[in-house]
C-alpha positions in Angstrom: 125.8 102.7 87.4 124.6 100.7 89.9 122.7 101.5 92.9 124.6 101.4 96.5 122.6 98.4 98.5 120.6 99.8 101.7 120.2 98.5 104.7 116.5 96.7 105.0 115.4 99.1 107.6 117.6 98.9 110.6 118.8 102.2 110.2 115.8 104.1 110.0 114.3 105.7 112.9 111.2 104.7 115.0 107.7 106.0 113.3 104.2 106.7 114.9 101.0 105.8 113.4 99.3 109.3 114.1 100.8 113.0 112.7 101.0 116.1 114.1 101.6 118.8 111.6 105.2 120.4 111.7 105.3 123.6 112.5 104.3 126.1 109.2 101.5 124.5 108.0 97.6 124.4 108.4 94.8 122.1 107.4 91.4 120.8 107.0 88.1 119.1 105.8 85.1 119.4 105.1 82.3 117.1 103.7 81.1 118.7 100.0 79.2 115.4 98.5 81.1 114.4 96.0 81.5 111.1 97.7 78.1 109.1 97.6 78.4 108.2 101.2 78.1 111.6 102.4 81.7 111.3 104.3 84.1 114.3 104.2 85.7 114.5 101.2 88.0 117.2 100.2 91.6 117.8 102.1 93.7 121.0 102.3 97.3 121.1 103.7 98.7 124.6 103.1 101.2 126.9 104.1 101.2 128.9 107.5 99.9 132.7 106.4 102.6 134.7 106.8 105.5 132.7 106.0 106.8 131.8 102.7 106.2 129.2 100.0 106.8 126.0 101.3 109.8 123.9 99.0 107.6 121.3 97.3 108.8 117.7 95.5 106.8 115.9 93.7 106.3 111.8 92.2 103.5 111.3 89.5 102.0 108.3 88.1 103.7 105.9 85.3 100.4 105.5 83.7 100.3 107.0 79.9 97.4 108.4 81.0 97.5 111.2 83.1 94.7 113.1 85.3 93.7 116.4 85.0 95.1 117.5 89.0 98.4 115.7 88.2 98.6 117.7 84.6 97.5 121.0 86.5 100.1 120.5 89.4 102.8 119.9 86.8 101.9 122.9 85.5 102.1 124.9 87.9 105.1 123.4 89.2 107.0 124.6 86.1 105.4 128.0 85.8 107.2 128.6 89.4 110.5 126.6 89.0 111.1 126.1 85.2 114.7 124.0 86.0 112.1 121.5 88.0 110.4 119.7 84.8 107.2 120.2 87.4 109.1 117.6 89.7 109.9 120.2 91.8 109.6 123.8 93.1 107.7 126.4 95.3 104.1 126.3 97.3 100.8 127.2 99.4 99.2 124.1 99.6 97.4 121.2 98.1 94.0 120.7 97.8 92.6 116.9 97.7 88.8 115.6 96.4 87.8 112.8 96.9 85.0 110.3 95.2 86.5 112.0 91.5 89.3 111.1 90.4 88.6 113.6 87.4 90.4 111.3 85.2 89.4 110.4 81.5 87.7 113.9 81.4 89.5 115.7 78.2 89.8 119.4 78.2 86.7 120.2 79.8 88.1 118.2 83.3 91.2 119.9 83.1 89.2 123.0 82.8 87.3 122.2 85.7 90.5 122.0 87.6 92.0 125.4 86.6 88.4 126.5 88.1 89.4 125.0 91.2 92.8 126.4 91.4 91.6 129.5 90.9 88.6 129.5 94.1 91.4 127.6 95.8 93.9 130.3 95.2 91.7 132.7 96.2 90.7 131.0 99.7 94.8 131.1 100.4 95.3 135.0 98.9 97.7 133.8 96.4 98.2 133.1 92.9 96.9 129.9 91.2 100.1 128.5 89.7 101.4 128.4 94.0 98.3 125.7 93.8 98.7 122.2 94.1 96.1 119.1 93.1 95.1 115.8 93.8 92.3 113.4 93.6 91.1 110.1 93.9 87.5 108.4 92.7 85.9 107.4 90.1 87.1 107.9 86.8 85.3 109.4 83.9 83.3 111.9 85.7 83.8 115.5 86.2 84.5 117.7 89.3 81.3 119.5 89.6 83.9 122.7 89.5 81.1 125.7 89.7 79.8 124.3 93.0 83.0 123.5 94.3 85.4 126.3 93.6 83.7 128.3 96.2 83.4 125.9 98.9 86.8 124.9 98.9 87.9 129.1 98.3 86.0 129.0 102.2 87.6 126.0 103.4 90.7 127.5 102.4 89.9 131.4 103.8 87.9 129.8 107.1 88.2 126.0 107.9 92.1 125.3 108.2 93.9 125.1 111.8 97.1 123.9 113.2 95.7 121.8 115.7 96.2 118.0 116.9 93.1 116.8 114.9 93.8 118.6 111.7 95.7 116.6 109.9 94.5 113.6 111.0 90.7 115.3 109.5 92.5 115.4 106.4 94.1 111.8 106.2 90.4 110.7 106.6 88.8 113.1 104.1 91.3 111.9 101.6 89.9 108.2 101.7 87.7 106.3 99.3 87.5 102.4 99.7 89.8 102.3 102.6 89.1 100.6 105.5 90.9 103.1 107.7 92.8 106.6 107.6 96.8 106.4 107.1 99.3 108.5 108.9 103.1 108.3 110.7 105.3 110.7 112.0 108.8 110.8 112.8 110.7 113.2 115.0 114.6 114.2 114.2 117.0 116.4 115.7 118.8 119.2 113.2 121.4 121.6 113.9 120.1 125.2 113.6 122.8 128.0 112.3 124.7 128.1 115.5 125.3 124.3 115.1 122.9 124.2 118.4 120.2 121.1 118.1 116.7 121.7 116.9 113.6 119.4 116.9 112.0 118.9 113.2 109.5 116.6 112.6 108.0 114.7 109.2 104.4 113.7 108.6 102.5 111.9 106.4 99.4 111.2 105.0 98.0 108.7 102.8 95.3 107.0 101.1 94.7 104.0 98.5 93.7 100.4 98.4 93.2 99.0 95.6 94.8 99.7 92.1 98.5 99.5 93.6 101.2 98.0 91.8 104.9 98.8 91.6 105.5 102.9 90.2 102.8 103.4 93.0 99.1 103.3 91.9 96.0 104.8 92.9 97.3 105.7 96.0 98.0 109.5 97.2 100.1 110.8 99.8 101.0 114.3 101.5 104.7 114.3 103.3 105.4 117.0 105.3 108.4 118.3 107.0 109.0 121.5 109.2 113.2 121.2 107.9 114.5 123.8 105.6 115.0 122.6 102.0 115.3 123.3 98.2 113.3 121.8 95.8 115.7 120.2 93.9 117.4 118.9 97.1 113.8 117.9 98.7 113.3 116.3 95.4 116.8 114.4 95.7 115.4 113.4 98.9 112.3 112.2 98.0 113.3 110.2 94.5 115.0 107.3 95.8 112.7 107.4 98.7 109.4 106.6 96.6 111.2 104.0 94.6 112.1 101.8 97.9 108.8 102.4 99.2 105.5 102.6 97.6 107.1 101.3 94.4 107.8 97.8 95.9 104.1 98.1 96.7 101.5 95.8 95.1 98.1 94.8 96.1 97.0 93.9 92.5 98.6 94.6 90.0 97.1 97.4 87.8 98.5 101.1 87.6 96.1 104.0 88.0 95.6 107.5 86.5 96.6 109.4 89.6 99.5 108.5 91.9 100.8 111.4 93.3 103.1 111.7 96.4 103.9 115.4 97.3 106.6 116.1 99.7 106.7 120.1 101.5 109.5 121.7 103.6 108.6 125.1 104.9 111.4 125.5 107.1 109.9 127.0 110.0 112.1 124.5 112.4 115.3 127.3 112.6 117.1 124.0 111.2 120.1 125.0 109.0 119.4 124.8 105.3 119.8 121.1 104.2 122.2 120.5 101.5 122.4 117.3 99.6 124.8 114.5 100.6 125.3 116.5 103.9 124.9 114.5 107.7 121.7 116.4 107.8 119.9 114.9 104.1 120.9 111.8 105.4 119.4 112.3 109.1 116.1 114.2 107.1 116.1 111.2 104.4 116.1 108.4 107.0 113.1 110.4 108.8 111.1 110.7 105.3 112.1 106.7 104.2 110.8 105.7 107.9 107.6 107.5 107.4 106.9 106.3 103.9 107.9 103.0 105.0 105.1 103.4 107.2 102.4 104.6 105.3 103.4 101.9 102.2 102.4 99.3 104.9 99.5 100.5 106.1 98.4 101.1 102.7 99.1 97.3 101.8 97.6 95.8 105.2 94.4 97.8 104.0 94.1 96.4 100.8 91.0 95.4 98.9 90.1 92.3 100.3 93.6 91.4 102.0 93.7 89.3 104.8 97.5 89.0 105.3 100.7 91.7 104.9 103.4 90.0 103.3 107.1 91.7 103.2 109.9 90.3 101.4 113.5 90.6 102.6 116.6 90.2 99.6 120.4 89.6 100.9 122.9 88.7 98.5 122.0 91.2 95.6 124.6 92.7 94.1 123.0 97.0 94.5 119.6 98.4 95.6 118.0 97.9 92.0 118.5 94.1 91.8 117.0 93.5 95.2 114.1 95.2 94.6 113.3 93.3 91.4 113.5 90.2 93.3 111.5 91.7 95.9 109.1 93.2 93.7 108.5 89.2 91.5 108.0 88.2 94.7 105.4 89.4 96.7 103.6 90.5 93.1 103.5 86.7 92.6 100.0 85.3 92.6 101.0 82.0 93.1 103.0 83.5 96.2 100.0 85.0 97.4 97.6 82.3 97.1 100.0 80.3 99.3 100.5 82.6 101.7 96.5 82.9 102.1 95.9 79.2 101.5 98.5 78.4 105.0 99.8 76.0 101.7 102.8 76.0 99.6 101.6 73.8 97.4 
C-alpha cells in the first residue's frame, strides 16, 4: 500500500527555537557527575502531581542491540498497556542521564536501571512500571545506580518546577558532545467539549550529534503536548511523524544503542479528546511534525564536525516512501557531502 505523498513543509505551522512546558508537566536538572566535565547531567520531565498519567508514545532504536533504559521503558510500557507492544501506553515521567549510555552492560546494567526506577518512582510517589528511561554516553560502562537512585528520588520529590527555565535546564542537562541545547515549540488552537477554541501547545527537546543515520541514532528527544490523547492514537500520531523526520536524518552514518523519542499528552488543555483521522489529529500532527522538523535540524546543523546543513527536496515520487529513499541516498551521500563542503561538484 503505498504511502500518500506530503507536502514538503508548507503546511506545517511556524515553530520557535525555545519551549515552554504545556501545562501538566514539571521538570528539572541537576549536575550528579556522571559526565566528566562536571556539567548537569540528568533530566526529569514528569507529570503535574495531582493529575493523571500522562498518554505516552514511544520510537526505539533499529539497532539489534538494545540499551538497558530502552529495554526497561519497554517494559514498563507493557506492564501498563499490554495491547501497546511497549510502543505505547500510560505515565509519570522520564528520567534522562547523561555521560552513560549504560549500553553493552548485560544483566547487571539493566539491573542498575530497575535501581533507578525504583528511587525515581519513589521521588514521583508512584509505581516503577509508570517510570520511563533514557540515556546517552559512553557505552560499556555502568550507571553508578547506588549513588544515583537517591539523588535523582530528590530531584524528583524537590528539584522539578513549571517555570520558563525548566525545560530549557533539561534540554541542556540532556547533552553530551553537542555544541548547543535543542528545543521548539509550537502553539495550536483545539476545540474544547463545547466546540469553543482552546490554546494547546507542543514542546520538544532534544539532544544528539554524532552517531545519526536514518531509523534515528544516538539522538534522544522528549515531545510534549498539553492536548488530550490515547496512547494508541498519540502513537498513530507520532509513527509517521519520526519516519519523515529524524529518520531522513544523517550525520554519519552509524546507528546507535539508544535512540529513543518519547512523545506525552496529559491533557490538561480542556481540548476535546483527539481521535485519529479527526480535523483535530491532523491540526495536533502538523504541530508535532513542525516541532520535530525542528529539532531534526538543529540536531543535524550541530553535527560532529559539520560545517554546512544540507536539505534535500523530492517532487515527482510516486508516495511518501519513495521520496524519502531518494532523499535519504542523497544527503547520506559522501560524495554529495564532500561537494557540498568542498564549494565543488567535481
Amino acid at each position: 500500500m503505498r504511502e500518500p505523498l506530503m507536502p514538503f513543509e508548507g503546511r506545517l505551522p511556524e515553530s520557535t527555537s525555545s519551549a515552554a512546558l504545556p501545562r501538566g508537566f514539571r521538570a528539572g536538572a541537576a549536575t550528579m557527575d556522571i559526565k566528566a566535565s562536571g556539567r548537569p547531567d540528568v533530566a526529569i520531565v514528569a507529570v503535574e502531581a495531582g493529575l493523571p498519567d500522562a498518554s505516552v508514545a514511544a520510537v526505539f532504536t533499529s539497532n539489534a542491540l538494545i540499551a538497558a533504559p530502552l529495554l526497561l521503558s519497554q517494559q514498563h510500557l507493557r506492564a501498563l498497556s499490554p495491547p501497546g507492544g511497549g510502543r505505547h501506553g500510560w505515565s509519570r515521567g522520564v528520567v534522562c542521564t547523561a555521560g552513560c549510555a549504560n549500553a553493552a552492560t548485560g544483566p547487571d546494567g539493566l539491573a542498575d536501571q530497575e535501581r533507578i526506577a525504583k528511587d525515581f518512582a519513589r521521588g514521583l510517589g508512584t509505581d516503577r512500571e509508570r517510570t520511563l528511561a533514557m540515556s546517552t554516553g559512553v557505552i560499556g560502562t555502568r550507571l553508578p545506580a547506588d549513588r544515583l537512585g537517591p539523588e535523582i528520588a530528590q530531584l524528583a520529590r524537590e528539584g522539578l518546577s513549571d517555570g520558563p527555565s525548566a525545560l530549557a535546564a533539561a534540554a541542556e542537562a540532556m547533552c553530551t558532545t553537542d555544541s548547543r541545547a535543542k528545543s521548539a515549540a509550537v502553539d495550536l488552537t483545539l476545540p474544547d467539549r463545547s466546540g469553543r477554541p482552546v490554546p494547546v501547545t507542543v514542546s520538544g527537546i532534544a539532544k544528539g550529534v554524532g552517531m545519526i543515520h536514518p531509523q534515528m541514532a544516538t539522538m534522544l528527544a522528549i515531545l510534549l503536548t498539553d492536548a488530550d490523547v490515547d496512547p494508541m492514537v498519540l502513537h498513530g500520531l507520532l509513527r509517521p511523524v519520526a519516519a519523515r523526520t529524524w529518520d531522513q536524518l544523517t550525520v554519519d552514518g552509524d546507528t546507535s544503542t539508544n535512540d529513543t523519542v518519547f512523545l506525552f499528552a496529559s491533557g490538561a488543555s480542556g481540548s476535546v479528546p483527539v481521535r485519529a483521522g479527526s480535523p483535530e489529529g491532523e491540526t495536533l500532527r502538523d504541530g508535532i511534525e513542525a516541532v520535530a522538523r525542528s529539532l531534526a535540524r538543529q540536531q543535524a546543523a550541530d553535527g560532529e564536525g559539520a560545517t554546512t546543513l544540507i536539505t534535500c527536496q523530492v517532487s515527482g515520487a510516486t508516495d511518501d516512501a519513495a521520496a524519502r529513499a531518494v532523499a535519504r541516498s542523497v544527503v547520506a551521500s559522501s560524495l554529495v557531502k564532500a561537494a557540498v563542503h568542498g564549494r565543488d561538484p567535481n
